[in-house]
N, C-alpha and C positions, 0 to 999 in steps of 0.2 A: 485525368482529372478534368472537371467540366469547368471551361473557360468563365462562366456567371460564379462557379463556386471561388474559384481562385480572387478575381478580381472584388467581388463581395462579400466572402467569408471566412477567406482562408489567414489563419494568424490573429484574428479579432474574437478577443474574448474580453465581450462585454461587459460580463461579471466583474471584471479588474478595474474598470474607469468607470462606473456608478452607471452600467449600462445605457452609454452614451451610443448615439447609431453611428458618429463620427469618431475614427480614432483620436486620442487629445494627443497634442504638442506636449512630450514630457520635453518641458525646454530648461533641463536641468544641466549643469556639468559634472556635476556627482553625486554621490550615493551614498546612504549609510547601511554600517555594516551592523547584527544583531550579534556578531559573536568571533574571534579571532581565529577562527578556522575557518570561515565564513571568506574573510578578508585574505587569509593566506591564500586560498583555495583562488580566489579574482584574481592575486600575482603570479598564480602561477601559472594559468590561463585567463590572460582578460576578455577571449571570447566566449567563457562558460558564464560569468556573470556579468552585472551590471556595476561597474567600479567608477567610469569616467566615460564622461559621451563623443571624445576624441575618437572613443572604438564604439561601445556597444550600448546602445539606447534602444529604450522600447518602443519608441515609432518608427527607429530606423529597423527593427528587428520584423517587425510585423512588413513593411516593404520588402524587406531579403528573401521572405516568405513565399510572396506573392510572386517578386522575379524569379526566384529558383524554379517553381511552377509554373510558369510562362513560356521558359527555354528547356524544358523538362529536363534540368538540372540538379543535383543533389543542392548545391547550395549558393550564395549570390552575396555580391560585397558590393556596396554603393559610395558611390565617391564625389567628390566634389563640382568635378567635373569629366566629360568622356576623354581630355589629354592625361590627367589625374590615373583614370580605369587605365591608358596604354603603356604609362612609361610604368605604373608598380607591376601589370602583367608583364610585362618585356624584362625589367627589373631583376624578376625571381625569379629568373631563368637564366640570366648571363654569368659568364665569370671574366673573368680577361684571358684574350685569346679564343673565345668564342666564335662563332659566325653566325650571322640570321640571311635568310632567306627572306624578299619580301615582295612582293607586286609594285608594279611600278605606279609611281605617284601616288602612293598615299597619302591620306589625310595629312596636313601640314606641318603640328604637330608630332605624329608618326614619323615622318622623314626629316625632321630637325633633330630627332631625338636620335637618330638613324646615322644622322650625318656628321651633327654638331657635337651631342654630349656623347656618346658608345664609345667613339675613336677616343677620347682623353683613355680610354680606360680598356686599349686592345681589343675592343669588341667589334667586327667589321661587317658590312650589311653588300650582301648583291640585291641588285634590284632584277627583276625578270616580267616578261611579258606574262600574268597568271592565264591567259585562256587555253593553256595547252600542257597539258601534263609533262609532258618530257623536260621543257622548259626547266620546270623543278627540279626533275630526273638530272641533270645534267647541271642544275646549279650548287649541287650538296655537295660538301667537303664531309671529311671525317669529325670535323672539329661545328659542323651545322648544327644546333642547338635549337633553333626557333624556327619555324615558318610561317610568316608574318602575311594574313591575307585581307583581301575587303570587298566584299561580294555582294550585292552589288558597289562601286564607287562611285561616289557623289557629284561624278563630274559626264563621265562619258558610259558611265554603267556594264563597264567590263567585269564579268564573271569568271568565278574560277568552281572547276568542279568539287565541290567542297569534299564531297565522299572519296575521290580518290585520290587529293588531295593526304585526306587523313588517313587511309591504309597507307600509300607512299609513306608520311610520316612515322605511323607506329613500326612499320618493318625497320627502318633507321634510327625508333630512341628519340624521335622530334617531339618536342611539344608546337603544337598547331594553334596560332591565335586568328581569329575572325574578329572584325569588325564589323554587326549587324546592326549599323545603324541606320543605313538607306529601310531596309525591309520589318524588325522591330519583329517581336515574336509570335505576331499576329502573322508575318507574312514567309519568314522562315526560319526556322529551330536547328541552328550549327551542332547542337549540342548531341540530338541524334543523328545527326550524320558522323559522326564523328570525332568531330575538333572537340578538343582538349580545353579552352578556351572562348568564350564568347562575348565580347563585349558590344556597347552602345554609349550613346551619347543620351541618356534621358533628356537632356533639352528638349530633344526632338519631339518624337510621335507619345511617349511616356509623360513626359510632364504635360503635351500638348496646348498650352498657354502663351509661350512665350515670356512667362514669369519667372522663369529659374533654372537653375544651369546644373546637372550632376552627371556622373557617370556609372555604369553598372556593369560588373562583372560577374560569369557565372560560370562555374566548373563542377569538380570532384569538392566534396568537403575537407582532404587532404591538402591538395592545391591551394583551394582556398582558406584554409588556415594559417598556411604557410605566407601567403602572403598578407593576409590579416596582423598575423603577427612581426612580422618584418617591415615590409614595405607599408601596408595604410600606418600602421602606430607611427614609422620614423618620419617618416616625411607629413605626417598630420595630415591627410588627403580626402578623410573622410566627409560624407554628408553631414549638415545640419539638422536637427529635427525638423524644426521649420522647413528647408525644402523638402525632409522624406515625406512629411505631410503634406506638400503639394504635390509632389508626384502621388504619393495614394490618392488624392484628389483625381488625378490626370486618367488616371487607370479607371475609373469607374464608366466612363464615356471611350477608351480606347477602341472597342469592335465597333461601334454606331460610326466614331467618329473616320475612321480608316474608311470603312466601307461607302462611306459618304464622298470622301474626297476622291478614293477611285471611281465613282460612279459620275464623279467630274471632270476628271482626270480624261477617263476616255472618251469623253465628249468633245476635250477641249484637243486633243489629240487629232480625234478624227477632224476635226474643222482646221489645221493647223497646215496638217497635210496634204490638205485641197488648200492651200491659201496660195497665192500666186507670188506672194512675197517671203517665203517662209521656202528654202534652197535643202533643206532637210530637219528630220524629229527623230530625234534618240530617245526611245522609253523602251524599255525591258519587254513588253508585252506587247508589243508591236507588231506586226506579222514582219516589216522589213529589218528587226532589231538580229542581227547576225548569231545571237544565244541564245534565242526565242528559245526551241528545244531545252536546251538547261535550265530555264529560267524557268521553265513550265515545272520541269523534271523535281527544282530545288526549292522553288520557290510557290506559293499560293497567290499572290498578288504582289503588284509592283506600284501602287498608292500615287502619292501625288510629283513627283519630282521626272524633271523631263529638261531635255536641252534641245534647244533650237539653233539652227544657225541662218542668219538674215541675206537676204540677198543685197548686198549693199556693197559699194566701193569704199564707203564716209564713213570716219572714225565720228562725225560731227551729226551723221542721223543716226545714228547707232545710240547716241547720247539722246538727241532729239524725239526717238523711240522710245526710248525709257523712262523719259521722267514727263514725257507724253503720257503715258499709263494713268487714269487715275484710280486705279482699284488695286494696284501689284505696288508695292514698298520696294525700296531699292532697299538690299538687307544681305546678310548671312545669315547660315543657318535653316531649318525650314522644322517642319510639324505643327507649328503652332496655328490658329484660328484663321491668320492674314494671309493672303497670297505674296509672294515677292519673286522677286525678277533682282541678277545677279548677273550682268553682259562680262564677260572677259577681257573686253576691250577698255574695264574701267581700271583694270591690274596693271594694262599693260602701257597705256596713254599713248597719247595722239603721236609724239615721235619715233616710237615704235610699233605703231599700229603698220601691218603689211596687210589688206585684202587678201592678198594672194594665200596668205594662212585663212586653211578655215580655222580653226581653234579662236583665231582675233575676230571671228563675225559670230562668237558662239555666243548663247546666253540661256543662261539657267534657270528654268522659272519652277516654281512651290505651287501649287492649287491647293489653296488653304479650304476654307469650309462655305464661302461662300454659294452661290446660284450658280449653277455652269453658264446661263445664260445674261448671268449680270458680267461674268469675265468675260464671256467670249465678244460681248459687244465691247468692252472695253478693251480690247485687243486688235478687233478690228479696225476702232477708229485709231488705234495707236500705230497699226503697220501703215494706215494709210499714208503716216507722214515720210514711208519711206519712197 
């Protein structure tokens, strides 16, 4: 299906909202019914009708649309937020006495939910190095239920081969989750390779603003009913109309705006890595990024996120660095319009700051939408103070 069809016209029938070019905000909580088989028929599946907007609304419905089409997935559940999208996927698949299989250092979220709430309830998580198949091979019990992965990760951009990956899993009975939220379905699609599961954080490259927070899920229409009906209805997790309609907003400019930021991205890259103050550059599409190969192999593009590490002894110009910047926001998070910068060294404070770690000299920068050459000069005068 052609990427301008999906993001433009797919799920939009105009004829229903007084052929508006804009979908409208149905900002309703519920619904009337014409006739008691009408209404029976909503209780007995409330994903077949429109009953209550906790599940199924028609702006969230026309969104579900468009992400199913995105990740060339049968079908897509949007939620509040991408913690929201991890713990009802993880959720519909455990029991007690379970085991999940997962990459190490997941999103944080991801590993609290991993660490703190599973064990109340016998569910137990190994963590494993994902860049090497056997890794996995070797970390499955008979009782492995999930394998929990996130490809590229947000931090040092460790990959995992997603494809075999997900034969290793189907030969064992695994359900396979990916977190795609570094790369977005513009840059790589879990869904055909494989995994079982796909999720994202739409704050990010999806909504692309900055203005609203949700999460999206997208599988089999099985799957995802299954957890429609259980997980989003109990725990209420679901989107707002209000934000599905920003994110449909976000989605109309997502190819322009991607292709933009990596065409910034490599610029500010290459200038990074000739900097005399800059000790190393981690991006996915780097010739010196150690999964170049896979990344190429899995992936289409690697957009705007990249990590640096400073040449510096100073927990105190490291700080001096950074709010030296005046174009990059000190922030979480990334996709949105702003550039921002996110130092490690601000996690871990000056009494535990060691040099000697590189991870404490690292820092995480966004190439939002701006000029490559309004950032790069404000980069430059900002390393000068190191």
């Amino acid at each position: 299906m052609e990427i301008s069809h999906i993001l433009n016209e797919l799920g939009e029938d105009r004829s229903q909202y007084f052929n508006a070019v804009a979908p409208p905000i149905i900002q309703t909580s519920n619904f009337v019914f014409d006739s008691f088989e009408d209404i029976r028929k909503a209780f007995e599946d409330e994903d077949s009708a429109f009953l209550y907007s906790r599940g199924k609304n028609p702006t969230i419905e026309i969104l579900r649309k468009k992400l199913a089409a995105l990740d060339g997935a049968e079908d897509a559940l949007v939620f509040n937020s991408g913690a929201s999208a991890i713990f009802c996927s993880v959720l519909a698949n455990v029991k007690s006495g379970d085991h999940i299989v997962s990459v190490n250092q997941p999103y944080s979220w991801a590993w609290r939910m991993f660490d703190n709430v599973l064990p109340r309830f016998n569910v137990q998580t190994t963590y494993i190095d994902g860049t090497k198949i056997e890794n996995f091979e070797n970390a499955l019990r008979p009782e492995t239920r999930i394998i929990y992965l996130e490809s590229p990760n947000s931090g040092t951009f460790e990959l995992q081969d997603l494809e075999a990956v997900a034969k290793l899993a189907k030969s064992r009975g695994i359900i396979t989750i990916v977190d795609n939220s570094y790369s977005s379905p513009i840059h790589q699609k879990p869904i055909t390779l494989g995994i079982d599961l796909s999720l994202q954080s739409a704050t990010k490259y999806l909504g692309g603003h900055s203005d609203t927070v949700a999460g999206v899920l997208t599988g089999t229409k099985e799957m995802l009913s299954k957890i429609f009906n259980e997980q989003l209805l109990n725990t209420g997790s679901g989107i707002s109309p209000f934000n599905a309609w920003l994110i449909l907003r976000g989605l109309r400019t997502l190819p322009m705006r991607l292709a933009h930021i990596s065409k910034t991205t490599e610029k500010i890259v290459h200038f990074l890595k000739n900097h005399p103050k800059i000790e190393k550059v981690i991006f996915p599409f780097d010739e010196d990024f150690p999964q170049l190969e896979l990344a190429h192999k899995q992936m289409t593009g690697a957009c705007g996120l990249l990590t640096i590490t400073l040449k510096t002894d100073s927990y105190e110009q490291i700080e001096k660095f950074t709010y030296g910047l005046q174009h990059f926001l000190v922030a979480v998070s990334w996709g949105g319009h702003e550039s921002l910068i996110l130092p490690q060294a601000a996690a871990i404070g000056p009494d535990k700051f060691d040099p000697n770690i590189e991870k404490h000299r690292m820092a995480r920068l966004y190439i939002g939408l701006e000029d490559a050459d309004y950032l790069i000069a404000d980069l430059e005068q900002g390393l000068a103070i190191l």
